[in-house]
C-alpha positions in Angstrom: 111.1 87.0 85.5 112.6 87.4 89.1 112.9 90.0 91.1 115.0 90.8 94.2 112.7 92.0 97.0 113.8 93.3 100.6 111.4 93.8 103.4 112.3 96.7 105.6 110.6 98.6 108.6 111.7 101.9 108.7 111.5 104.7 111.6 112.2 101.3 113.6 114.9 100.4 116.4 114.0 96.2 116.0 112.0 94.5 114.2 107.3 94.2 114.0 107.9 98.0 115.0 107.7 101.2 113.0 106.0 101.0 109.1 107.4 98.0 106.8 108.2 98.8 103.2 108.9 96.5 100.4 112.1 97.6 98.4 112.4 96.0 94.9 115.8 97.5 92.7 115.1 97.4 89.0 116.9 97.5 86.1 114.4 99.1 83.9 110.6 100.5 84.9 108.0 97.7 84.1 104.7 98.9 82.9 103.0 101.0 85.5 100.0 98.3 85.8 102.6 95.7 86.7 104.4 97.5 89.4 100.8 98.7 90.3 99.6 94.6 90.7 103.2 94.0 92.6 102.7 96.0 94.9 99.0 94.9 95.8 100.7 91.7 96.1 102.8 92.7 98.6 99.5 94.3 100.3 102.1 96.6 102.4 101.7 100.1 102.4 104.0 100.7 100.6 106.6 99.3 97.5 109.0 101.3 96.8 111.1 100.8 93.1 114.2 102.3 92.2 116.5 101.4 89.8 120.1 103.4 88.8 119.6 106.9 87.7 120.6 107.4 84.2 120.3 111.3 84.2 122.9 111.8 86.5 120.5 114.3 88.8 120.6 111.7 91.5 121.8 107.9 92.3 118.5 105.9 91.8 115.1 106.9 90.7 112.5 106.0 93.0 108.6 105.5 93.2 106.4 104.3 95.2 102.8 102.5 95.2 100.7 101.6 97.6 97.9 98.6 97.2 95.5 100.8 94.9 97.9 103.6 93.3 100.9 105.9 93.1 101.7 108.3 95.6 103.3 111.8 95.4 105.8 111.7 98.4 106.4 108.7 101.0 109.0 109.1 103.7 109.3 106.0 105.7 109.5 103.7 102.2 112.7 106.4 100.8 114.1 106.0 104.2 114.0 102.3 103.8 115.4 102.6 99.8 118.5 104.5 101.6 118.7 102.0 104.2 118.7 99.1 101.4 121.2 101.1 99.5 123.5 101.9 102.6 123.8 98.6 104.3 124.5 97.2 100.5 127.7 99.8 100.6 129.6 100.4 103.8 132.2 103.3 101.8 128.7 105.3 101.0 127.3 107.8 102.9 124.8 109.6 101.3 122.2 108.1 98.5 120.1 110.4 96.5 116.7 109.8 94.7 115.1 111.5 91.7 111.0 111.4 92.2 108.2 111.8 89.6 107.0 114.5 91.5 108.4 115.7 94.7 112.0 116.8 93.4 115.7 114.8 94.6 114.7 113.4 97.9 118.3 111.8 100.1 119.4 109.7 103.1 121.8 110.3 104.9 123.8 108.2 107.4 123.6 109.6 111.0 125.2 107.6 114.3 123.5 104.6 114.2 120.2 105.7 112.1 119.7 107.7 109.0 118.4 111.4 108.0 116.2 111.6 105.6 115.9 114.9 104.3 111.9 116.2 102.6 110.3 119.1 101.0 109.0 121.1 103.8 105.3 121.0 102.7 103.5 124.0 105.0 100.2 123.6 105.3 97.1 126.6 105.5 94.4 127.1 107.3 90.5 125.5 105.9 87.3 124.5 107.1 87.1 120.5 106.7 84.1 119.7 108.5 83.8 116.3 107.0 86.8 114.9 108.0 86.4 116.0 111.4 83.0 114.6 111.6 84.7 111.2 110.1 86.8 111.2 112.6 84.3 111.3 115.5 85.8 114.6 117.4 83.4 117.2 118.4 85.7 119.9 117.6 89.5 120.3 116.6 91.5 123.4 117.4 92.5 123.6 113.8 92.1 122.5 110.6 95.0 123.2 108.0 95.2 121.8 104.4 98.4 121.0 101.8 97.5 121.0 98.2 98.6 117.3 98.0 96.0 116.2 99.6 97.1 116.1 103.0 94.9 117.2 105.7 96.1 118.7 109.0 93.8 118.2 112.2 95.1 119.8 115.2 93.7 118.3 118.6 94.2 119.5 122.6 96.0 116.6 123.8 97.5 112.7 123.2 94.8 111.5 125.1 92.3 112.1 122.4 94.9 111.3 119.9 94.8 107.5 120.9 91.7 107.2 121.6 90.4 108.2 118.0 88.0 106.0 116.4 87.3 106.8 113.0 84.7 106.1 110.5 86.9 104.6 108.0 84.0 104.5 105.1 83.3 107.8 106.2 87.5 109.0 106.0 88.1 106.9 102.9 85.3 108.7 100.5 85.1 112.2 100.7 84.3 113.0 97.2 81.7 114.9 95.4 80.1 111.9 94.7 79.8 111.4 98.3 76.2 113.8 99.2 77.1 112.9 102.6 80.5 114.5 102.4 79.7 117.5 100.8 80.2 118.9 97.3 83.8 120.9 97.7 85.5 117.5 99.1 88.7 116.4 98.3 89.3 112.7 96.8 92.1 110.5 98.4 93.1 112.2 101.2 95.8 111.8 103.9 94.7 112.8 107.0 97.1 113.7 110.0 95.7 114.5 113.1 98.4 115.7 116.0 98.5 117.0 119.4 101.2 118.3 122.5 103.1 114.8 123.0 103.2 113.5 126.1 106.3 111.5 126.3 107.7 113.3 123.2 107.2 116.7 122.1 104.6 116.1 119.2 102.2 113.0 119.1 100.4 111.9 116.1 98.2 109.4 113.8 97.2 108.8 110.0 94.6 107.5 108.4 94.8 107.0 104.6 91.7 104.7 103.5 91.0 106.3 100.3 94.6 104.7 99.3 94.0 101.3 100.8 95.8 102.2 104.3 93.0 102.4 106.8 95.7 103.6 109.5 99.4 104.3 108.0 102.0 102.8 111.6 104.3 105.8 110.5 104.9 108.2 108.0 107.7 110.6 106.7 105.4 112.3 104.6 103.0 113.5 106.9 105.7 114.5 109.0 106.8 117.0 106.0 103.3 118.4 106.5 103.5 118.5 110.3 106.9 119.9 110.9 106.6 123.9 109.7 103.7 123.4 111.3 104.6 122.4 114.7 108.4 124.5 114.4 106.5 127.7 114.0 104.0 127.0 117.2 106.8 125.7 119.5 109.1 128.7 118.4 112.0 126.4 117.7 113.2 124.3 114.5 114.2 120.9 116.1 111.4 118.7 117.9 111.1 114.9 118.6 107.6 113.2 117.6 105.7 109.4 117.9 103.3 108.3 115.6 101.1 106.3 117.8 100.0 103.6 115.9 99.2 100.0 117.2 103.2 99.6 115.9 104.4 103.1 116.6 107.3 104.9 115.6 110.2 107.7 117.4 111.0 110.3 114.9 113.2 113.3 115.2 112.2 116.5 113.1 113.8 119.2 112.2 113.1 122.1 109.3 115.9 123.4 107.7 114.8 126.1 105.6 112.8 124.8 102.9 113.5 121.2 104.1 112.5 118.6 106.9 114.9 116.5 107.9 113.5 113.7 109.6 115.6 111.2 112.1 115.4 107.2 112.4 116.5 104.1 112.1 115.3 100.7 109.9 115.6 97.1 110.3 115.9 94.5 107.3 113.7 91.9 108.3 113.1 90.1 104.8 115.1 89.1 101.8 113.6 87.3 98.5 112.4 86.8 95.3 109.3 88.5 93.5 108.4 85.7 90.4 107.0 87.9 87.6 104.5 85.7 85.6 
């Protein structure tokens, strides 16, 4: 069997910046172990799949896997789905995606980029000692946690954002199976940790180990955590951020009520074929 596969990096103005995504369009789901075994092939962090919506909720259905499982929300590999689908139809504007499990997700074209609009996932306040002891800081200003498993760790400034150095064995198993981690850890866990920018409002980096991704170059989802976040402490709804990667990435953010509507562009840098055995 063959399937197309396009190569995209999304929340990027060229190319070998911002976070590449595979895109493969279906015309029915393969078994979940197969798209799981594709997308370690592809070893990126992430594969998005869609394939035409027959509902009629949305246009395409979408999921996405990374090298060692599903995940529950990923930005930069939907924005690069509605790039794939936008650039494939000039007289469309507007694509819309049906997810397993975080609701009709869209893209948007705006000037020469995209919006992508997110469920504006808040985050609360909670003690997670072991991640910031994984992460080598001697103290955060706050810890906050979303029930998807996101973690929230609020530093003083984007000097000590980019100069983290964390224990990745340490970051990638903090389960209860883990005595070093502590009994009332949380398995698989996506851990943001942001500061005051200081070339853009907000700063940021994210470290996903326990999903294969030691450090993710740039990520929509975790932007859905940040962004309530971040609008409440600056007092306004519209703020620019960099995730500061060893690729980095320029987002715009903005929360819309119960939505984040997050701004940038992609580059196709990649068209093929995926031979099924």
């Amino acid at each position: 069997m063959r399937l197309p596969i396009v190569q995209i990096d999304a929340f990027a103005s060229a190319a070998f910046k911002g976070n590449p995504a595979a895109v493969m369009p279906l015309a029915a789901w393969l078994d979940d172990a197969v798209l799981q075994a594709i997308a370690a092939e592809n070893n990126l962090s992430e594969t998005a799949f869609i394939l035409p919506d027959e509902s009629g909720e949305s246009d395409f259905e979408l999921r996405w896997f990374t090298p060692t499982n599903e995940v529950v929300l990923c930005g930069h590999a939907t924005l690069a789905s509605g790039h794939f689908v936008l650039s494939s139809d000039p007289e469309r504007d507007r694509v819309t995606f049906r997810t397993r499990k975080a609701g009709i997700l869209s893209v948007a074209r705006a000037g020469s980029g995209y919006e992508l609009a997110l469920p504006a996932w808040g985050p609360s306040p909670k003690p997670l000692p072991h991640i910031v002891a994984a992460l080598g800081v001697e103290a955060a200003v706050e810890t906050l946690w979303h029930p998807h498993r996101y973690a929230l760790i609020v530093l003083e400034n984007a000097a000590q954002i980019r100069a983290l150095d964390p224990d990745f064995r340490a970051l990638g198993r903090p389960s209860a199976a883990d005595p070093a981690a502590g009994g009332d850890a949380e398995v698989d866990v996506l851990t943001i940790v942001t500061a005051p920018g200081d070339e853009t409002d907000v700063i940021s980096r994210v470290f996903a180990p326990g999903a294969g991704i030691d450090e993710d170059p740039v990520t929509g989802s975790a932007h859905a955590v940040m962004t309530p976040y971040w609008a409440a402490r600056l007092g306004r709804d519209r703020f620019t951020a960099y995730q500061a990667s060893a690729r980095g990435g320029h987002l715009t953010c903005q929360l819309d009520g119960d939505r984040v509507v997050l701004g940038g562009q992609c580059v196709t840098v990649m068209e093929g074929t995926f031979f099924l055995p």
